[in-house]
DSSP file (Angstrom, degrees, kcal/mol; ACC not computed):
  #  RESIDUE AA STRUCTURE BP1 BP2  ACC     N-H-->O    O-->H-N    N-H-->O    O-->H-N    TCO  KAPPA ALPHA  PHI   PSI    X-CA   Y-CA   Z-CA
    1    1 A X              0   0    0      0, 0.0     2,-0.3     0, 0.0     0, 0.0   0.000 360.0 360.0 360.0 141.1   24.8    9.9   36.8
    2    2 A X        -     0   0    0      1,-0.1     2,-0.3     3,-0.0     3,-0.0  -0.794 360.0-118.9-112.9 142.1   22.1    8.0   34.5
    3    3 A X        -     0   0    0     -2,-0.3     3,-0.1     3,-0.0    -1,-0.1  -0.407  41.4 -98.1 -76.4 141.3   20.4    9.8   31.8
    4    4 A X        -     0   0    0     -2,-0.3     2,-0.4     1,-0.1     0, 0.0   0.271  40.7-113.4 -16.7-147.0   16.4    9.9   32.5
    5    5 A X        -     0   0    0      2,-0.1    -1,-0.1    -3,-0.0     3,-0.1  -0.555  32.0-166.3 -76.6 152.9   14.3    6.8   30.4
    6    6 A X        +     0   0    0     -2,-0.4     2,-0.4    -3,-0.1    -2,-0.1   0.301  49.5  78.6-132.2  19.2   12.5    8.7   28.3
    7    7 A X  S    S-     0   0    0      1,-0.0     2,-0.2     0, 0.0    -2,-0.1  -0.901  75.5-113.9-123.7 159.1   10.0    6.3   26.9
    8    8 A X        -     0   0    0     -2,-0.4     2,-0.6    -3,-0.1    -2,-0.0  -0.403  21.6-141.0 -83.8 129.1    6.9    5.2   28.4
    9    9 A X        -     0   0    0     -2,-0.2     2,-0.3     2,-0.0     0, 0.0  -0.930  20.8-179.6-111.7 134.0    6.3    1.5   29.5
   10   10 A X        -     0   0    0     -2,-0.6     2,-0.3     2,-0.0     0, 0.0  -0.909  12.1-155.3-129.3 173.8    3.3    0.4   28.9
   11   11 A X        +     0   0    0     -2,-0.3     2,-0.2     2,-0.0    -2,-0.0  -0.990  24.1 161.4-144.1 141.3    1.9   -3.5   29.8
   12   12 A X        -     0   0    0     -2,-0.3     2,-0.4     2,-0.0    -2,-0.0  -0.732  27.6-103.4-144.5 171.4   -1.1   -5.3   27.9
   13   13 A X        -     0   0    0     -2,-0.2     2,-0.3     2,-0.0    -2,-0.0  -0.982  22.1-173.6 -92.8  87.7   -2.6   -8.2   27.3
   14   14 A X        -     0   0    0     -2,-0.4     2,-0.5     3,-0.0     5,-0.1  -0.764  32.5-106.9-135.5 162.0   -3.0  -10.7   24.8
   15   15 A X    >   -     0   0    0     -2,-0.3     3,-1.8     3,-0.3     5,-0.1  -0.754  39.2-123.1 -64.6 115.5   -4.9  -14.0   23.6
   16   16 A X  T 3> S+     0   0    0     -2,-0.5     4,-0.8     1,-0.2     5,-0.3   0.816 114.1  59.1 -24.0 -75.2   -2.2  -16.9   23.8
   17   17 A X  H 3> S+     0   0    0      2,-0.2     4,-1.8     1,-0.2     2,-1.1   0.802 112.3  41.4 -27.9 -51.7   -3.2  -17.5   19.5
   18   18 A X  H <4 S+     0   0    0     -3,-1.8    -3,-0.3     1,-0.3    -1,-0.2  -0.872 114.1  51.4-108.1  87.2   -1.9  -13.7   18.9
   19   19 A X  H  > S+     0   0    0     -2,-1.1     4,-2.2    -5,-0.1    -1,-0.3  -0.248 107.2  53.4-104.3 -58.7    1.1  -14.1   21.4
   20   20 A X  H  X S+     0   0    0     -4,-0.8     4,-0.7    -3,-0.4    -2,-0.3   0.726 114.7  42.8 136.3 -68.2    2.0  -17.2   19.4
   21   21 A X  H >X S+     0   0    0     -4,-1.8     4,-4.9    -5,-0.3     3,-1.4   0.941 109.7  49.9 -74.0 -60.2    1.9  -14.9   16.4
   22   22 A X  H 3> S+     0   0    0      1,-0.2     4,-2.0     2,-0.2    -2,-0.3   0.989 108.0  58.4 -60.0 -43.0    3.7  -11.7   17.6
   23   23 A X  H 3X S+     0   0    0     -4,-2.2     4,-1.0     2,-0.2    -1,-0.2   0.710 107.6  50.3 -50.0 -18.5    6.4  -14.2   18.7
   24   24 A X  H <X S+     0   0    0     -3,-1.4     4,-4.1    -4,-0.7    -1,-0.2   0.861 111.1  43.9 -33.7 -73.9    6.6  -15.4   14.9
   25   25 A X  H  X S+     0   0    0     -4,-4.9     4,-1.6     2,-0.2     5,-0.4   0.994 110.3  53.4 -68.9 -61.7    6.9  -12.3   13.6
   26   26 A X  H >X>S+     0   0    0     -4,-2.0     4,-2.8    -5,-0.3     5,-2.1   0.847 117.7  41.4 -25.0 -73.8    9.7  -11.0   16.3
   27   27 A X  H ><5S+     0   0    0     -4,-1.0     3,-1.4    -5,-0.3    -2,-0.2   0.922 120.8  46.8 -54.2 -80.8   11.9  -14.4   15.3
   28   28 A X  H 3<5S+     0   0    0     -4,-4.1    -1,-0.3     1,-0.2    -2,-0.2   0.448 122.8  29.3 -31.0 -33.1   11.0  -13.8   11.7
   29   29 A X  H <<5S-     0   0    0     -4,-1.6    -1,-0.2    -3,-1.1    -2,-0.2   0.501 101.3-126.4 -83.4 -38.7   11.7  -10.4   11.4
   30   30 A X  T <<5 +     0   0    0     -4,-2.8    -3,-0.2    -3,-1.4     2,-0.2   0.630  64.4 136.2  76.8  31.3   14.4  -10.1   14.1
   31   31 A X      < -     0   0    0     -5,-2.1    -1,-0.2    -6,-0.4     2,-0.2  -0.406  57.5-121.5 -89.4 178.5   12.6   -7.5   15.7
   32   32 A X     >  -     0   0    0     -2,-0.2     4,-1.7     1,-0.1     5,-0.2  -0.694  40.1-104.1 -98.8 178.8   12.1   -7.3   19.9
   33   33 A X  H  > S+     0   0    0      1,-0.2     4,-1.1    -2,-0.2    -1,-0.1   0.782 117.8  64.0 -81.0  -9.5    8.4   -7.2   20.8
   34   34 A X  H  > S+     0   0    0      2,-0.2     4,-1.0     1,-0.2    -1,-0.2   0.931 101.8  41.8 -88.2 -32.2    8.7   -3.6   21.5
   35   35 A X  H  > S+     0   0    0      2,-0.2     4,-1.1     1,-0.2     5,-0.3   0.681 110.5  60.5 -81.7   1.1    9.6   -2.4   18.2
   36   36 A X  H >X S+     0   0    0     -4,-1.7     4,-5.5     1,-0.2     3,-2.5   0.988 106.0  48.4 -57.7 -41.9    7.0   -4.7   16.7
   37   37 A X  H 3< S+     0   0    0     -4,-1.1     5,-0.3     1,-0.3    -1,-0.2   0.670 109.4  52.0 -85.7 -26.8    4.7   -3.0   18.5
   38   38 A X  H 3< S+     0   0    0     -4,-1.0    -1,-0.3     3,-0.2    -2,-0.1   0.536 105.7  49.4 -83.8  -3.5    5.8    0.4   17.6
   39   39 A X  H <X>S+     0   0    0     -3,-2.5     4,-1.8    -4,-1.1     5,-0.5   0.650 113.2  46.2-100.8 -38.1    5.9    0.2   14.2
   40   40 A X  T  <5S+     0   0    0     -4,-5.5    -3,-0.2    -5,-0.3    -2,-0.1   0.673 117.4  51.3 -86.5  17.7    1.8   -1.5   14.0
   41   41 A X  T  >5S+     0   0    0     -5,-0.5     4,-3.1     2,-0.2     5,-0.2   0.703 115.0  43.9 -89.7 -44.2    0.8    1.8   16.9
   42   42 A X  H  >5S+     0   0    0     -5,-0.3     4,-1.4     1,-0.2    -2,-0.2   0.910 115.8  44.8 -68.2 -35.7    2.4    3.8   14.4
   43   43 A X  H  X5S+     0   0    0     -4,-1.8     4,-2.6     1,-0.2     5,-0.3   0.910 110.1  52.2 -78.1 -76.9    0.8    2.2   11.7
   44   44 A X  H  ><S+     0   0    0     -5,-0.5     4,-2.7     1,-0.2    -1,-0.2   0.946 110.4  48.9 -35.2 -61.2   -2.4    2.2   13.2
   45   45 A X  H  < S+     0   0    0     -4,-3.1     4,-0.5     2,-0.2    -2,-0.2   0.811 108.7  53.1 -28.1 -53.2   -2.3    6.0   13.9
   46   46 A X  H  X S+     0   0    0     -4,-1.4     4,-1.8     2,-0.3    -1,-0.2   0.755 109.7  50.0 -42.0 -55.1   -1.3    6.7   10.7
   47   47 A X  H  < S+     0   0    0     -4,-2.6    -2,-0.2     1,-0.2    -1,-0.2   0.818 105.5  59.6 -30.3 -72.8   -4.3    4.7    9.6
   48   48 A X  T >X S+     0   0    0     -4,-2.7     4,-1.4    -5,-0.3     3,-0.9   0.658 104.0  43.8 -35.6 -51.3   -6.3    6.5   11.8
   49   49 A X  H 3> S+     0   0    0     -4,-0.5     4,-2.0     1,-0.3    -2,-0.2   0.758 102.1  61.4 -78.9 -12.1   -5.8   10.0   10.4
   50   50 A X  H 3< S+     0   0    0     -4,-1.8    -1,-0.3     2,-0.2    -2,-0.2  -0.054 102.3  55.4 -95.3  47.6   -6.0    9.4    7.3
   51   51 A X  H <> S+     0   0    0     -3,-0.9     4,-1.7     3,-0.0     5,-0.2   0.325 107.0  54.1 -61.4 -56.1   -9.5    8.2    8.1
   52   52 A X  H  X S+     0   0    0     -4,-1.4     4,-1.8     2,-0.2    -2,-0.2   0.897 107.0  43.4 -34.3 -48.4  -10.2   11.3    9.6
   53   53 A X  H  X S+     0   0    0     -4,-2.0     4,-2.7     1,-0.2     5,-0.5   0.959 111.4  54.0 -86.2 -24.0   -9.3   13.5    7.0
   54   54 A X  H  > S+     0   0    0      2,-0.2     4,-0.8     3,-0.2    -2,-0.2   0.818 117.2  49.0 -67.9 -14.8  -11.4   11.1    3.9
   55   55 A X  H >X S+     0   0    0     -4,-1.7     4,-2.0     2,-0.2     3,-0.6   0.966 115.8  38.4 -86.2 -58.0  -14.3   11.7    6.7
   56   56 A X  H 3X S+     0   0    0     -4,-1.8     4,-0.7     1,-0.3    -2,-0.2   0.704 119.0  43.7 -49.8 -41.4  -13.7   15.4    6.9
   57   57 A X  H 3X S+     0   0    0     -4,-2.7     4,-2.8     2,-0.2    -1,-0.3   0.765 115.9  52.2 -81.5 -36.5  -13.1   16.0    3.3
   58   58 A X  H <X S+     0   0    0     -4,-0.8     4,-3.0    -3,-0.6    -2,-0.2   0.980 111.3  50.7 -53.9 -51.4  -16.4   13.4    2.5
   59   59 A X  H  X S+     0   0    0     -4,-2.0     4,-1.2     1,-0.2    -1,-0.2   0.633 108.7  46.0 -80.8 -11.3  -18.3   15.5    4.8
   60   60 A X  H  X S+     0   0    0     -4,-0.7     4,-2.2    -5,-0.2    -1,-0.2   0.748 115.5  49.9 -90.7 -36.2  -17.2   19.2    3.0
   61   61 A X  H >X>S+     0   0    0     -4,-2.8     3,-1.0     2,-0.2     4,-0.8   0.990 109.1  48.7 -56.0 -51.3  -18.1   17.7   -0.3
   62   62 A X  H >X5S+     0   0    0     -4,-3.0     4,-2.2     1,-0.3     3,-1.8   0.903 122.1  39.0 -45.6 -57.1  -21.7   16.3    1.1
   63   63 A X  H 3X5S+     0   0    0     -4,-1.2     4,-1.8     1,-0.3    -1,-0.3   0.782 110.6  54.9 -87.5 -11.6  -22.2   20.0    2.4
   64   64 A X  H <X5S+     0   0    0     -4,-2.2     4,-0.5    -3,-1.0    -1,-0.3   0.382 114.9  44.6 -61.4  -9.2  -20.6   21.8   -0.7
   65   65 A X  H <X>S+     0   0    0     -3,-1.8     4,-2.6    -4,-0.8     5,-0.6   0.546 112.7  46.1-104.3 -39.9  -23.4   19.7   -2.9
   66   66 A X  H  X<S+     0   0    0     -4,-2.2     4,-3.1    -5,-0.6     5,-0.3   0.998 116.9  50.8 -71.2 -40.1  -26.5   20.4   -0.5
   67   67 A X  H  X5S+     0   0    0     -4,-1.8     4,-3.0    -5,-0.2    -1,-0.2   0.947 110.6  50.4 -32.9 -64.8  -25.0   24.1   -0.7
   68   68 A X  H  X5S+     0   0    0     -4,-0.5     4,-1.6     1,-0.2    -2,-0.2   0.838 115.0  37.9  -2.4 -85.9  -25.0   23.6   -4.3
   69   69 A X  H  X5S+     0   0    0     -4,-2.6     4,-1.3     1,-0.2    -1,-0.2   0.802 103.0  61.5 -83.3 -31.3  -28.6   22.4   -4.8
   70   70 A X  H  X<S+     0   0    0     -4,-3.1     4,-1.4    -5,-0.6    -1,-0.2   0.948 112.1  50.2 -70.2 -30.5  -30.4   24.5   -2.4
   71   71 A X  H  < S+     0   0    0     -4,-3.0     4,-0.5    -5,-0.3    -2,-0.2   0.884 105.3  56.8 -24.5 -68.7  -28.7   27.4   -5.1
   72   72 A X  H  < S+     0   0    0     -4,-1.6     3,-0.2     1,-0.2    -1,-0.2   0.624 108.3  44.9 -13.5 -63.5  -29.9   25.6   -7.8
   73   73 A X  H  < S+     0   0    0     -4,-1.3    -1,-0.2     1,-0.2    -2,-0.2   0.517  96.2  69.4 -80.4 -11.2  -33.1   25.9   -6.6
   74   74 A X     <        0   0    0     -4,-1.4    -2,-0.2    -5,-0.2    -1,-0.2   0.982 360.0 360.0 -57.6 -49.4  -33.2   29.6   -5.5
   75   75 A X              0   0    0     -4,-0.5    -1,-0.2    -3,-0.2    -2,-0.1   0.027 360.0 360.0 -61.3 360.0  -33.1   30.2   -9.1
């Protein structure tokens, strides 16, 4: 009896130049093209929220200052 896959296949696309490149890095690295490709998604994610929280935390200072100064001005 065969255990389940339990990863996802997914299929994509690329411009020959950046085929040419991830085949580089694979030989160079000695990775397959699937864990390249799972360490720069992960990377990318990563990436990705912590842009999300410097926006979220930008956007509670900006309204913790306009809070701030309409105070200011109460006074």
């Amino acid at each position: 009896m065969t255990t389940p896959r339990r990863s996802k296949t997914i299929t994509f696309s690329l411009p020959p130049e950046m085929e040419a490149q991830v085949r580089s890095v694979i030989k160079e690295d000695d990775l397959s093209v699937s864990e390249l490709l799972r360490q720069a998604i992960r990377l990318f994610m990563e990436e990705r929220e912590w842009r999300r929280r410097e926006r979220l935390e930008w956007l509670r200072s900006r309204t913790t200052t306009a809070q701030n100064e309409t105070g200011r001005r109460d006074r």
